[in-house]
N, C-alpha and C positions, 0 to 999 in steps of 0.2 A: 504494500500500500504506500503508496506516494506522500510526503512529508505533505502535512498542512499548513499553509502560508495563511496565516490570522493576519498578523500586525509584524511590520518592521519599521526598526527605527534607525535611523543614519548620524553619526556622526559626521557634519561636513567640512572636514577639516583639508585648506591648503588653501583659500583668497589670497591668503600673504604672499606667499612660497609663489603662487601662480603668477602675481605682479611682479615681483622682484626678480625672477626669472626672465622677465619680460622689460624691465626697466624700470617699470612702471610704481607710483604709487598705489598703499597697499587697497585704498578707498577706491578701485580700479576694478582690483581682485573682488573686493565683496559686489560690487553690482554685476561684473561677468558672472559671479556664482548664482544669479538671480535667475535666469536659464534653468542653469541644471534645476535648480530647487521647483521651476515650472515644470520642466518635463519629469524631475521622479514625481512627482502628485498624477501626472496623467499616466502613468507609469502604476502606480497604485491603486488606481482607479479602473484600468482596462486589466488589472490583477483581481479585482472584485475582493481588495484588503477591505478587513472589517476595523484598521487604524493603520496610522504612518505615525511616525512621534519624529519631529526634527529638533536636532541640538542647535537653536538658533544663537543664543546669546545665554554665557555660564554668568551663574550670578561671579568665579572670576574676573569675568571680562570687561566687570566695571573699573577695573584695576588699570583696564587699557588706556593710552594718552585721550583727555579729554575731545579732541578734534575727533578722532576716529571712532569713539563713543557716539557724539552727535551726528554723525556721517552714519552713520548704524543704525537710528533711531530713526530718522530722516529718511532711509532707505526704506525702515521697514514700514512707516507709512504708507509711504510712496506704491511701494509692494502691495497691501491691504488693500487699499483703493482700487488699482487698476485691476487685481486678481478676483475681486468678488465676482463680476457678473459669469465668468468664468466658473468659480466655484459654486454660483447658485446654478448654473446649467450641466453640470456636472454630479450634481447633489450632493456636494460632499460639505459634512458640517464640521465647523473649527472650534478649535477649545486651545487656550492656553494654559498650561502648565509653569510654576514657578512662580515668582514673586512680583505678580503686576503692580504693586502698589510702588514699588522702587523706580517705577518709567515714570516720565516725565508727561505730563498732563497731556501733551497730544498725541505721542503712538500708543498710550493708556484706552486716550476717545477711541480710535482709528481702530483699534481692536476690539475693544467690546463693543463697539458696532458692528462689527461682521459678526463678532459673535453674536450676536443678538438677530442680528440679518439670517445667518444660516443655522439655527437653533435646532428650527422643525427639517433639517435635512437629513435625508435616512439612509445616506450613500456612507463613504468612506469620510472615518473622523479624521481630522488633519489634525495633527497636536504638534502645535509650538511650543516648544522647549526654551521659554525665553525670562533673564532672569533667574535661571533655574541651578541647583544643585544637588545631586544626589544626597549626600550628608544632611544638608537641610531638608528636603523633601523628608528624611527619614524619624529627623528630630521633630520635624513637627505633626508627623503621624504619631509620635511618640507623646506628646503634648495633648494634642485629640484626645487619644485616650488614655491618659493620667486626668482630664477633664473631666470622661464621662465617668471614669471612676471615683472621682471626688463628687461630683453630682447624686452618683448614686444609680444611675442608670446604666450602670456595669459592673459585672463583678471581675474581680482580678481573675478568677478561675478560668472565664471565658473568654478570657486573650488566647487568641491562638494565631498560625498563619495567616489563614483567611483573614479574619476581621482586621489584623493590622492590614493588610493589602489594599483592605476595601477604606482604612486611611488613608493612604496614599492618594496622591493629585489626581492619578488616574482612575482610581477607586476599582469598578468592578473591572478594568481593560482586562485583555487576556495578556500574559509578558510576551513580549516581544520573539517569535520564533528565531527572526534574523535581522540581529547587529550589524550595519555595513559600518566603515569606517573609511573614509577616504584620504589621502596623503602618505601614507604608509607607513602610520604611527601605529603602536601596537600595545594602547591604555584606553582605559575607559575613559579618561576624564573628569571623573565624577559623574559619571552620566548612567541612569536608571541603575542604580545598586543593587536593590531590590529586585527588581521586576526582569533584569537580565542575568539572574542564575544559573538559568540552563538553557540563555539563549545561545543559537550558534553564530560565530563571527567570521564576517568576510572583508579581509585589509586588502584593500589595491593601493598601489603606487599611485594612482591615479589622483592629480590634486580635484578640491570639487566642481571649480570652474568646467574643468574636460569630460566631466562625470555625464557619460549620453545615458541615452536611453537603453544603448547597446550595453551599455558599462553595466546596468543596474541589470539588465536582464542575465548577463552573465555572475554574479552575484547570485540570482533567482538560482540560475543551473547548478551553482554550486549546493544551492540550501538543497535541491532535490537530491544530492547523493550523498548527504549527512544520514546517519543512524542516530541517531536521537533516543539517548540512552535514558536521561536523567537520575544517574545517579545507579541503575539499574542493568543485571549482565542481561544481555538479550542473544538469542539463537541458540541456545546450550543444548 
């Protein structure tokens, strides 16, 4: 029986690497990666994935020089805007992930207006990874419920896997089958701690700017001849 592709999630790492290769400054690299980030969605979508989860922006990366922060935030507006009418004819509904309250008043608006625009969409969920960190995603699932147990409305006995999951940003998603990772780094990043335990990973050299659709589909071929164990001997 053939692997099932639910949800994958992409690390899209190499804007920088792809500009400065090129000459180019690195605010260059993150709008060429704009492309790729259009064609994996449609890529996802003629996959008939029941989620995509994208590492848009690590709560790290406010770390990065201010210019290239606002060049970022500025893009991803710009991004939001022009891609809705596209993702309402496509059906695919958006959700972000991470710490929206930390964006700045307007790719804050620019987002929870599409989120709000593609709500009742019942295609493939797009999840923006922005803001976000694994570590903290984790701590404040852990928070959640140290709450509901001060409340009273849980008991410590009935902590288990599940229920912490269904903490989590993503809540009930399914984890992610398959991790790509682009540039040819070979870490997570902080990126889905939890929810990629027994995902499987596929690193190409490939920075994300060059990332086609051929690229991503060769990824796909590889998830189909993993054996997916979990933890468990299988064929014996």
């Amino acid at each position: 029986m053939a692997n099932q592709l639910r949800h994958v999630a992409i690390i899209m790492d190499g804007n920088g690497r792809w500009a400065r290769s090129r000459g180019l400054e690195r605010f260059l690299g993150h709008r060429k990666g704009t492309q790729a980030t259009i064609d994996a969605v449609e890529v996802g979508v003629n996959l008939k994935l029941e989620h995509m989860t994208l590492y848009v922006f690590s709560s790290e990366n406010w770390g990065r020089p201010s210019k290239e922060v606002d060049y970022l935030m500025n893009l991803l507006i710009e991004m939001v805007v022009k891609e809705i009418p596209d993702l309402m004819e496509k059906n695919v509904k958006l959700v972000v992930i991470g710490n929206m309250n930390r964006l700045p008043e307007k790719p804050r608006a620019s987002l929870q207006s599409a989120i709000d625009m593609t709500a009742n969409n019942t295609g493939m969920q797009l999840n923006l990874a922005i803001s976000y960190g694994g570590r903290l995603e984790i701590v404040d699932a852990a928070k959640s419920i140290a709450s509901q147990v001060a409340a009273g409305t849980l008991k410590v006995e009935d902590i288990d896997e599940n229920l912490f999951a269904k903490n989590l940003y993503l809540k009930g998603a399914p984890d992610p089958d398959l991790v790509i990772r682009t540039g040819g780094e070979f870490r997570l990043s902080n990126y889905l701690l939890w929810q990629a335990a027994y995902s499987e990973f596929y690193v190409t050299d490939t920075l994300w700017p060059d990332f086609t659709k051929e690229e991503f589909l060769k990824a796909v071929d590889f998830f189909k001849t993993r054996e997916r164990r979990f933890g468990k001997v299988l064929n014996e």
